[in-house]
Residue, then its C-alpha position, 0 to 999 in steps of 0.5 A: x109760386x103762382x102759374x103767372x109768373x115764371x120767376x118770383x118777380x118776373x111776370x110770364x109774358x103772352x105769346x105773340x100769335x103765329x104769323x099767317x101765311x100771306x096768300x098771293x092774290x091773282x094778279x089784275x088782268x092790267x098786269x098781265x097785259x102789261x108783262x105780255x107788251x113788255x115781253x112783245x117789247x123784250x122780243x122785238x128789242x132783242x130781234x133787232x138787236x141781239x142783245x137784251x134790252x135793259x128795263x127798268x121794270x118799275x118805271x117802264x111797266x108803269x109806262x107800259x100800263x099807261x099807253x094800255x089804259x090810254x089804247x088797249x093792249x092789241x093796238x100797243x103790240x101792233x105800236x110795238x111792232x112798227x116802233x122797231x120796224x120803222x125808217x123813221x129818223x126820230x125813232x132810229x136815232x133813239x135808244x129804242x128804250x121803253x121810254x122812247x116807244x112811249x115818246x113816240x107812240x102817238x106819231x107812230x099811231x098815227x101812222x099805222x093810221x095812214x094820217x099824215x104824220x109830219x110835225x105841222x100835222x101833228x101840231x095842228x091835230x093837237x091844237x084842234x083836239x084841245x079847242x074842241x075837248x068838252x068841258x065838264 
């Protein structure tokens, strides 16, 4: 009987190799601004409600992480903050989710702002940026 075989006729099968542990790396700086907006959401969500807000974490981050890229993230807390502060109708009779901040957050900057914010406004400055956007 030979060393490479176990049995007569059975070759003696190679070792698989031990599995490496998988090291976590750091996370993007882009996360951890995202987990500090969405915990300034989850604070303010549950001030004016008393009960916490549902998230739905993979589509709310991915919302989160787009106003940061668009803004940055002192400007998306302040956003945060009037959201859940604000009289206005449209934000009031919202659900306050992740996903009625995003829908509201350019009126809403446009107010911390001081500019003028009715919907005539707001569709003239859309038009304008649009008409006078460079083309590459």
């Amino acid at each position: 009987m030979s060393a490479d075989r176990l049995f007569d006729d059975a070759p003696v099968q190679p070792t698989k190799p031990a599995k490496q542990k998988r090291v976590k790396s750091k996370p993007e700086p882009e996360s951890a601004a995202g987990k500090r907006v969405l915990a300034a959401y989850h604070a303010g969500f549950l001030a004016r409600h008393g009960c916490k807000p549902l998230i739905a974490g993979a589509r709310d981050m991915k919302l989160i992480k787009q106003m940061i890229a668009t803004w940055d993230e002192r400007i998306v807390l302040a956003l945060i903050e009037r959201f859940f502060e604000s009289s206005d109708q449209r934000v009031r009779s919202s659900d306050y989710k992740v996903p009625d901040l995003f829908y509201h957050a350019q009126r809403l900057l446009l107010e911390l702002n001081g500019r003028v914010t009715d919907r005539r406004t707001l569709e003239i400055s859309d038009t304008v940026s649009r008409a006078t956007r460079r083309r590459s």
